[in-house]
Structure formats: structure tokens, C-alpha cells
Biotite code that builds the C-alpha atoms (Angstrom):
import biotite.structure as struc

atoms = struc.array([
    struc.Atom([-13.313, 5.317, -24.316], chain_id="A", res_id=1, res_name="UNK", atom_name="CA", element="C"),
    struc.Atom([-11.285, 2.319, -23.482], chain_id="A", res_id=2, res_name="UNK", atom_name="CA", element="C"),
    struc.Atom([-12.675, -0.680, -23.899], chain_id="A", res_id=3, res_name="UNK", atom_name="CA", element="C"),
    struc.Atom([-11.419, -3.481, -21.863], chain_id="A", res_id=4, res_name="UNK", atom_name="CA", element="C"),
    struc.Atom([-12.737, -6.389, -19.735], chain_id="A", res_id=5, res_name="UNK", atom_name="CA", element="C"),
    struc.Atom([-13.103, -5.429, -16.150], chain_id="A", res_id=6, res_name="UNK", atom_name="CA", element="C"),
    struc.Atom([-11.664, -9.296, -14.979], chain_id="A", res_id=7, res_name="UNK", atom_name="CA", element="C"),
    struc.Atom([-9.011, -8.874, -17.294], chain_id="A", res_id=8, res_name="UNK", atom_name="CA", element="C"),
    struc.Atom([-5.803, -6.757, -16.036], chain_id="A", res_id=9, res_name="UNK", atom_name="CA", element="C"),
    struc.Atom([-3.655, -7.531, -18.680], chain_id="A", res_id=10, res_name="UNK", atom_name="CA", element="C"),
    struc.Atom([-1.258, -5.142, -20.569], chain_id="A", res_id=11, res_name="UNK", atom_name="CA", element="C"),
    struc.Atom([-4.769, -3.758, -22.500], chain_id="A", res_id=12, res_name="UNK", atom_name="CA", element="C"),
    struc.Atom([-6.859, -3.611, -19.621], chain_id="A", res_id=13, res_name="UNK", atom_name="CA", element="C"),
    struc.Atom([-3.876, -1.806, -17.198], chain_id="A", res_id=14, res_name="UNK", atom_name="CA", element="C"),
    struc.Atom([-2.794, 0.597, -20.497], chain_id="A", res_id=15, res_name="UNK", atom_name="CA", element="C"),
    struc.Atom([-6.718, 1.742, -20.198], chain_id="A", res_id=16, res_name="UNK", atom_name="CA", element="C"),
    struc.Atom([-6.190, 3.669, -17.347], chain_id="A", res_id=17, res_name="UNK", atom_name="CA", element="C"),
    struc.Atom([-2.925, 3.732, -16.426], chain_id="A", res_id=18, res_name="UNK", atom_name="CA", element="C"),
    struc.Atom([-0.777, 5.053, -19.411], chain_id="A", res_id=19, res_name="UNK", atom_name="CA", element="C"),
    struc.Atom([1.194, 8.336, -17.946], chain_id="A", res_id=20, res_name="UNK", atom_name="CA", element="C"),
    struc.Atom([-0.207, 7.911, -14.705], chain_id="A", res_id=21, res_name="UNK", atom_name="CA", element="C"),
    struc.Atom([2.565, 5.750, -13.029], chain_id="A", res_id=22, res_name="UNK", atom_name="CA", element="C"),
    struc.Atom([0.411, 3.100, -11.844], chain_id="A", res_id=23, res_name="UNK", atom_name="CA", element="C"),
    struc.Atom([1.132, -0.577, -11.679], chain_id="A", res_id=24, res_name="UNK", atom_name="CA", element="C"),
    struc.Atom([-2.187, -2.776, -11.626], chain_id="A", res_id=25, res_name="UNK", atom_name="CA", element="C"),
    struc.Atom([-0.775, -6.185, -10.769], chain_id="A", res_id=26, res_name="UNK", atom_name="CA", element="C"),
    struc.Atom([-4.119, -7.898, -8.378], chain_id="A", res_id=27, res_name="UNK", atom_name="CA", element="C"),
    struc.Atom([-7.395, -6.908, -7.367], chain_id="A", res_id=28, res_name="UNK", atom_name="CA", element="C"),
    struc.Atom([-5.942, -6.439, -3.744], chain_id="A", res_id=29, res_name="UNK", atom_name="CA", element="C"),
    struc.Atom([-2.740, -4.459, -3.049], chain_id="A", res_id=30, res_name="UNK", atom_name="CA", element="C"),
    struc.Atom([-2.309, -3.053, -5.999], chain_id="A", res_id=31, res_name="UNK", atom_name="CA", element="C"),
    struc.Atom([-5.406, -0.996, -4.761], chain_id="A", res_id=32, res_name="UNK", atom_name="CA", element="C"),
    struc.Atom([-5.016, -0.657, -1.346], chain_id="A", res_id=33, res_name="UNK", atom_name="CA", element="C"),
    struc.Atom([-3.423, 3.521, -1.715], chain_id="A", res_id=34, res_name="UNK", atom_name="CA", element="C"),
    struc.Atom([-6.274, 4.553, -3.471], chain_id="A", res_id=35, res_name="UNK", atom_name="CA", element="C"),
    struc.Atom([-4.037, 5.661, -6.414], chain_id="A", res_id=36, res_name="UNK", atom_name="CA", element="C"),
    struc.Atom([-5.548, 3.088, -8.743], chain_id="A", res_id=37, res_name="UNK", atom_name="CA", element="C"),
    struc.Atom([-9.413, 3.993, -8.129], chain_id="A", res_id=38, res_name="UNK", atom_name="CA", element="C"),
    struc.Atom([-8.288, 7.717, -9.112], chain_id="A", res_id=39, res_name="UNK", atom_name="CA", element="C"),
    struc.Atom([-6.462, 6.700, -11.888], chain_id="A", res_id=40, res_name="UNK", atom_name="CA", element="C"),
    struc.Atom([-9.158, 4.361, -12.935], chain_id="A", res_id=41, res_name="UNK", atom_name="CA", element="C"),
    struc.Atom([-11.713, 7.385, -12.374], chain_id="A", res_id=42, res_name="UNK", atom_name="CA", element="C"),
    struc.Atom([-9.599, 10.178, -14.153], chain_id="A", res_id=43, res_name="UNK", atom_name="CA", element="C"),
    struc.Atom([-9.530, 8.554, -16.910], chain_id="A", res_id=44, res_name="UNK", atom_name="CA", element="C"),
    struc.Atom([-13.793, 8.869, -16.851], chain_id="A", res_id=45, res_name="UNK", atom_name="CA", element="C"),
    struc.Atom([-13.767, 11.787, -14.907], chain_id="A", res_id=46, res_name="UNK", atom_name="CA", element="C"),
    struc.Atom([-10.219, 13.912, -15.228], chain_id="A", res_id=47, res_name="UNK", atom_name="CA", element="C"),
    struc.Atom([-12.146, 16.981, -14.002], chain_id="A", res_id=48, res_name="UNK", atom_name="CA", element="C"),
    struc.Atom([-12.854, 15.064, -10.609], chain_id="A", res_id=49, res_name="UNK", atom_name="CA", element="C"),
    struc.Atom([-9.304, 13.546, -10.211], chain_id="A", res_id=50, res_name="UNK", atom_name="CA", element="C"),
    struc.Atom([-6.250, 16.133, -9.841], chain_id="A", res_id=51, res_name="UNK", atom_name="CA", element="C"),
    struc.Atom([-4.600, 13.138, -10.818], chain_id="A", res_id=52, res_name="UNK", atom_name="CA", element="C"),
    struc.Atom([-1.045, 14.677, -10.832], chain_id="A", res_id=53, res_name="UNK", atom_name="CA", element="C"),
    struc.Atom([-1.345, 15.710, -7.312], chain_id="A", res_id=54, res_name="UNK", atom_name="CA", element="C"),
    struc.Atom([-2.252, 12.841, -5.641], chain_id="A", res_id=55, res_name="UNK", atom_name="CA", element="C"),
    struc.Atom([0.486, 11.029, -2.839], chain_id="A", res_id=56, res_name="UNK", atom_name="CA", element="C"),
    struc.Atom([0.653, 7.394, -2.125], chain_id="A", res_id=57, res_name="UNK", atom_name="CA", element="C"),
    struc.Atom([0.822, 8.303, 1.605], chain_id="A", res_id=58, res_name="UNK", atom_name="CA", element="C"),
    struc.Atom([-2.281, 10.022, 1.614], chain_id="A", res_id=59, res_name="UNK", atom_name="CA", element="C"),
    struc.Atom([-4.859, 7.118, 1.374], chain_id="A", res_id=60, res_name="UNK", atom_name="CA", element="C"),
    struc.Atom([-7.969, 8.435, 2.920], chain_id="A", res_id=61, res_name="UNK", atom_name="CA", element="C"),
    struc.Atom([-7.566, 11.917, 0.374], chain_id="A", res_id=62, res_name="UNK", atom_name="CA", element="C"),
    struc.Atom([-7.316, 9.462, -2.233], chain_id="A", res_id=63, res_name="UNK", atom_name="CA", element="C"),
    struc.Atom([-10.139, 6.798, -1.471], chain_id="A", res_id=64, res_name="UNK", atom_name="CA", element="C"),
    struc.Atom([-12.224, 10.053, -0.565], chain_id="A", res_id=65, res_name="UNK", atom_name="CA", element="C"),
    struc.Atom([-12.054, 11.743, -4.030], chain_id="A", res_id=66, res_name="UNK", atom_name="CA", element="C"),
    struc.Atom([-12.303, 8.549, -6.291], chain_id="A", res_id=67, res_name="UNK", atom_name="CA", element="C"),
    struc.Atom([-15.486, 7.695, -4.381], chain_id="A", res_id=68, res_name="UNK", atom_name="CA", element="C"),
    struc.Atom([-17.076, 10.862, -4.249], chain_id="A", res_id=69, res_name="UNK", atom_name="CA", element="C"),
    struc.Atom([-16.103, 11.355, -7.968], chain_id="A", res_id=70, res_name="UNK", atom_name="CA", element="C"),
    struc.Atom([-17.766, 7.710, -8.640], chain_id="A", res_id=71, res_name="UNK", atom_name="CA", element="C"),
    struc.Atom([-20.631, 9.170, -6.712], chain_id="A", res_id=72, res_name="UNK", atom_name="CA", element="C"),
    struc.Atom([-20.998, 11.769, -8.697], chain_id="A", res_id=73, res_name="UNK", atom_name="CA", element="C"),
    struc.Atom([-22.233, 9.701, -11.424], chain_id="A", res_id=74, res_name="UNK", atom_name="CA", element="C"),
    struc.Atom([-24.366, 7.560, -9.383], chain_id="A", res_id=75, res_name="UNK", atom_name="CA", element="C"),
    struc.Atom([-22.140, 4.801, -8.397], chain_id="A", res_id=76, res_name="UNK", atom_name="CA", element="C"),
    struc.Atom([-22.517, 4.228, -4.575], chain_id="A", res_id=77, res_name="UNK", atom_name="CA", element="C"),
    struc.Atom([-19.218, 2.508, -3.454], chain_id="A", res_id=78, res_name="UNK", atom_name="CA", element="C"),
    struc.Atom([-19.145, -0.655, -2.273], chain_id="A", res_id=79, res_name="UNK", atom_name="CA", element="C"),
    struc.Atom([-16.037, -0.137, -0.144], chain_id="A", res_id=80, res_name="UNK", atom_name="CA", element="C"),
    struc.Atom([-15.296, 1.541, 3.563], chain_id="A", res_id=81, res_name="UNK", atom_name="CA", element="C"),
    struc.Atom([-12.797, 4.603, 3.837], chain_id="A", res_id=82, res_name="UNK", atom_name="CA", element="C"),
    struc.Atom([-11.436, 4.078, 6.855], chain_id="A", res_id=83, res_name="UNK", atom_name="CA", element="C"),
    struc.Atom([-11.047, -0.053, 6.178], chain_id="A", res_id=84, res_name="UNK", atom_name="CA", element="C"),
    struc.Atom([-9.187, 0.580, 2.483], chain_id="A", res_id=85, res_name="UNK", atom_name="CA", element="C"),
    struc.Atom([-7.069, 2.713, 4.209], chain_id="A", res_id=86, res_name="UNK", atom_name="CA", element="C"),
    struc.Atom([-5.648, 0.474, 6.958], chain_id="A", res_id=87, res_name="UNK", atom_name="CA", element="C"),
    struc.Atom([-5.579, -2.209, 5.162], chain_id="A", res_id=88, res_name="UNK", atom_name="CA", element="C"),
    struc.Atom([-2.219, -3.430, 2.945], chain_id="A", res_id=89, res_name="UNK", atom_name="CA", element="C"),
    struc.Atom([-4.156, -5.982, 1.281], chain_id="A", res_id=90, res_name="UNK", atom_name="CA", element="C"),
    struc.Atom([-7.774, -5.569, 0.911], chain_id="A", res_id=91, res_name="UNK", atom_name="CA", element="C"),
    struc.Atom([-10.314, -8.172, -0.378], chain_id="A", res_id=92, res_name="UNK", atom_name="CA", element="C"),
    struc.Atom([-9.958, -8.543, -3.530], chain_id="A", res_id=93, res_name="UNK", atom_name="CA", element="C"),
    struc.Atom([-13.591, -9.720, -3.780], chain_id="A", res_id=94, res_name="UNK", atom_name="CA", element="C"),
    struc.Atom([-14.898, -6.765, -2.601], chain_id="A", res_id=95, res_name="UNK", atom_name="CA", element="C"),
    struc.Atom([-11.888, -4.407, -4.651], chain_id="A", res_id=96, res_name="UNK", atom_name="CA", element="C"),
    struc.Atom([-13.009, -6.464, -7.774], chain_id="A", res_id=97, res_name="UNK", atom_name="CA", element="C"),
    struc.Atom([-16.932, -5.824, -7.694], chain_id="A", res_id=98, res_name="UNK", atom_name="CA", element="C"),
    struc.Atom([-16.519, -1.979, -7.078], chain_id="A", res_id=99, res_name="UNK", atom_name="CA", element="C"),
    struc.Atom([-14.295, -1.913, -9.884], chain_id="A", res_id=100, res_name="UNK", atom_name="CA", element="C"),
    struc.Atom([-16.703, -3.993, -12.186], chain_id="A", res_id=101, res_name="UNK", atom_name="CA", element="C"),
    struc.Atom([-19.349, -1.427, -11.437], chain_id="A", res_id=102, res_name="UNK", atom_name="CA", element="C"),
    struc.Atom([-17.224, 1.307, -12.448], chain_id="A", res_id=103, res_name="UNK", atom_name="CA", element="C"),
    struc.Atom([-16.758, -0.618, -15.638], chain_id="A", res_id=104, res_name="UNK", atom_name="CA", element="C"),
    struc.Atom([-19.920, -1.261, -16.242], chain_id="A", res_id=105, res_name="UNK", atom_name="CA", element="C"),
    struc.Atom([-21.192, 2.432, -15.945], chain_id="A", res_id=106, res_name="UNK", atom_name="CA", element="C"),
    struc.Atom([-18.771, 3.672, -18.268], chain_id="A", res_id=107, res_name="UNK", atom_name="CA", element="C"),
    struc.Atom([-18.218, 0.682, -20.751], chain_id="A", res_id=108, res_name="UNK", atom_name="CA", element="C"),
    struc.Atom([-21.782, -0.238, -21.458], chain_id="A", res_id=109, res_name="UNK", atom_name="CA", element="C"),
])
């Protein structure tokens, strides 16, 4: 398991979940906003969940859809709205950052 600091985004933190999977994890906002980065966050927990390697950028709702319903697989109820992720280019990062602290905190602790 990789541990990193959820806050913290830097090279370690990004290389945690990101490695081959073409991701760039710059902000807690629109670096999320495709879903892309919650299933490549969640693959690397849960690769059996995430057909990682088939996921598209354009398809936003797929993508929220199976990195919450993996999360909830495990018993972590999402935080965030499909429908509002997907429309929006930059979502709160408030809101981005607390989901992804509770998917830290199942895994990491």
C-alpha cells in the first residue's frame, strides 16, 4: 500500500496512484472534475472494480459512477453528486478534498 498524506499532492502523493495511469493530479478541483482521478485513485485499492485502461475522459458520468460505486463497495458513501461532478469544470475543491480524505483514510489507516 502507498502511503502518502491525503493533503499532500506532491510528486509522492500523485506517484501513489497515478504511476502508468496517465493522470496528472495538479488541485483538489479540476484536476478531478472527469472522474479519471477518483478511478485511478480507486484502482489502485480496488483494480478489480476499476477497468482502469478503458476508461475515456469524455465519459464523466461512467467514470464518477464506477469510482463511487467501487468506493461503496467498501463502505464509503460518497460525499459528492453525479450529475453536479459531471457538469462542472471546476468543482469545489472542499468538497473534492474531503471525499478523497475518506478514501484515504479507509485504506491508509
Amino acid at each position: 500500500m502507498c502511503r502518502a498524506e491525503p493533503l499532500d499532492l506532491g510528486d509522492e502523493g500523485k506517484s501513489c496512484f497515478s504511476g502508468n495511469l496517465n493522470i496528472d493530479i495538479t488541485n483538489f478541483s479540476s484536476s478531478w472534475n472527469d472522474g479519471l482521478a477518483f478511478c485511478a485513485l480507486l484502482h489502485t485499492y480496488l483494480p478489480a472494480h476499476i477497468p482502469y485502461q478503458e476508461l475515456n475522459s469524455q465519459e464523466k458520468k461512467r467514470n464518477f459512477t464506477l469510482a463511487f460505486q467501487a468506493a461503496e463497495s467498501v463502505g464509503i458513501k460518497s460525499t459528492l453528486d453525479i450529475n453536479e461532478m459531471a457538469r462542472t469544470e471546476r468543482p469545489d475543491w472542499q468538497n473534492v478534498m474531503l471525499y478523497v480524505t475518506a478514501i484515504y483514510k479507509y485504506f491508509e489507516t
